[in-house]
C-alpha positions, 0 to 999 in steps of 0.5 A: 857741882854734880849733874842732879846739883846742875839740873837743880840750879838751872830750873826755873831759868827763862832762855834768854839766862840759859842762853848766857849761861851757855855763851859764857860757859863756851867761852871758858872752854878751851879750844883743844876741848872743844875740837876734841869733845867736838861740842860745836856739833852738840850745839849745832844739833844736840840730838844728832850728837847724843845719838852718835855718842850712843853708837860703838867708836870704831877705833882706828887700828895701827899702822902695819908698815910703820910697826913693822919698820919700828919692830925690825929696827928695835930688834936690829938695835937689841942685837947689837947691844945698843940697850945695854952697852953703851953707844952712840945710837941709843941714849942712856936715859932712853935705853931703860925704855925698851920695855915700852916698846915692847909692849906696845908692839905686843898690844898693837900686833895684838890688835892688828889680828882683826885684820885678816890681811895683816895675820902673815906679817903679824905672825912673822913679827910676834915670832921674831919678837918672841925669839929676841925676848927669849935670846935675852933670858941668857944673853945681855940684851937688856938690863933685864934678864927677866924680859917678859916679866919686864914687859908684864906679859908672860912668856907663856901669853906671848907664845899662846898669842903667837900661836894663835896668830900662827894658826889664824894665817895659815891656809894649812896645817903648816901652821902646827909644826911652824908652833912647834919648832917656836917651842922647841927653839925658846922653851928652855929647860922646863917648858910645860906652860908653853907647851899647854899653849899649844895644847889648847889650840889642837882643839879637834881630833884631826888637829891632834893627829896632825900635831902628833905627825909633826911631833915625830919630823920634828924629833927627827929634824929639829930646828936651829936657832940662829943665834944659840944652841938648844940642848937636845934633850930638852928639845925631845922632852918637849916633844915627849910632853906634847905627844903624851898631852895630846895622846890624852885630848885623844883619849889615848892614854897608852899610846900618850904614854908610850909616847913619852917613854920614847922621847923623853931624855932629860935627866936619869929615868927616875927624872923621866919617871917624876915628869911622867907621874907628875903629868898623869897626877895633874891629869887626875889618872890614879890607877895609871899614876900606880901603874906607872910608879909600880912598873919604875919600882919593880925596875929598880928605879930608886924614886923620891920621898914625895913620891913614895908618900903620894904611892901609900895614899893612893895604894891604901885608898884602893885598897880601903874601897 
């Protein structure tokens, strides 16, 4: 019976049958139901309980020491190949689940970032989470070499959501190369999702400038996982990426550019030239794009079909106008 179909039958009843209607129901209601729906408090005072109902639920958030002690043994086990390899600690059946946990530590970290007090702890335990998901994408850590596709949040989301807590505390800059040196530690060998994360932080003039002085001490002193070795030229590449990014947030799109040669060194030039003009043709800049691509040729540099093709369109374009 639908609530207009109730309201109908009800009509006409004198108080003394709404009063066994409402007796009987009661009865009939479990007393889980009852404790949980809190109706004793609807009966007692109908119009205070639904005026309450109307008021946002303040939702309890989790519990920071318990979390942390979880998280910590989670990665512990993780390290020691207790989800994957067979052993004494982690039954079979339960190994499948770390996907779980792991997810509900995302969201519950997630959470915690309304709680100005927890942010330090936070930050340190996304961080930790984010570096063992991806020591898994080379490592049997998990039946799954594929984690965060595992956990259905992107490695991206996860950097940008560490990020974002990194920078919320802070009580400095510090924060910048902090995010940076997760980048170059994790990102692999094309990390230009990750890298747009941080992008979309250094929101202000003053905080690009301040990423481009961490880009050059981290160029300089770039950071060692401590379980596996980051290949350097995918380490500058990204701090090449980066630069030339925040270069053109700036509006300073030579120097972005002179940037990105100094840096970049994965692959041949023509590899650095693709990477560059791929760049410049998302940032929708032509004439630099021609400038570029132009500046490679004359060089010698033998560049791809693709981009010999995109060349003649733009150049007959200019040249129609």
């Amino acid at each position: 019976m639908k609530i207009g179909e109730l309201r109908d039958a009800i009509t006409g009843y004198s108080s003394e049958e709404l009063r066994l209607v409402i007796v009987e129901l009661y009865r009939r209601i479990p007393k889980r139901v009852v404790e949980e729906k809190n109706l004793d408090s609807l009966i007692e005072d109908p119009g205070e309980f639904l005026e309450a109902q109307k008021k946002p639920k303040v939702k309890e958030l989790p519990d920071l020491d318990y979390l942390a002690l979880e998280i910590n043994e989670f990665i512990d086990d993780a390290l020691q190949g207790h989800y994957f390899a067979p052993n004494s600690f982690i039954r079979k059946s339960e190994r499948p689940k770390w996907r779980f946990h792991v997810k509900r530590f995302h969201r519950e970290l997630v959470t915690l970032m309304q709680d100005p007090e927890a942010l330090p702890e936070v930050s340190f335990l996304l961080e930790r989470l984010f570096d063992i998901l991806c020591y898994a994408e080379n490592i049997h850590l998990f039946s799954s070499s594929e984690p965060f596709q595992s956990i259905g949040v992107s490695k991206a989301q996860f950097y940008g959501d560490l990020v974002t807590a990194q920078r919320a505390a802070a009580a400095d800059l510090g924060w910048i190369r902090q995010a940076i040196d997760a980048l170059l530690c994790n990102a692999g060998s094309f990390g230009s999702d990750l890298i747009r994360q941080l992008v979309d932080q250094l929101t202000t003039n003053p905080l690009r400038e301040e990423g481009l002085r961490a880009i050059v001490q981290a160029y300089q002193h770039r950071p060692k996982p401590r379980e596996r070795k980051p290949n350097p030229d995918d380490q500058a590449s990204h701090l090449a990426e980066l630069a030339l990014r925040l270069c053109f947030g700036l509006g300073e799109h030579d120097r972005g550019i002179a940037f990105f040669h100094k840096y970049h060194r994965r692959g041949d030039r023509e590899v650095r030239i693709y990477c560059l003009l791929q760049i410049l043709e998302e940032y929708q800049l032509s004439d630099l794009w021609l400038r570029e691509y132009e500046v490679a040729h004359q060089s010698g540099v033998q560049l791809r079909p693709r981009l010999r093709e995109k060349y003649g369109g733009l150049r007959s374009q200019i040249d129609a106008t």
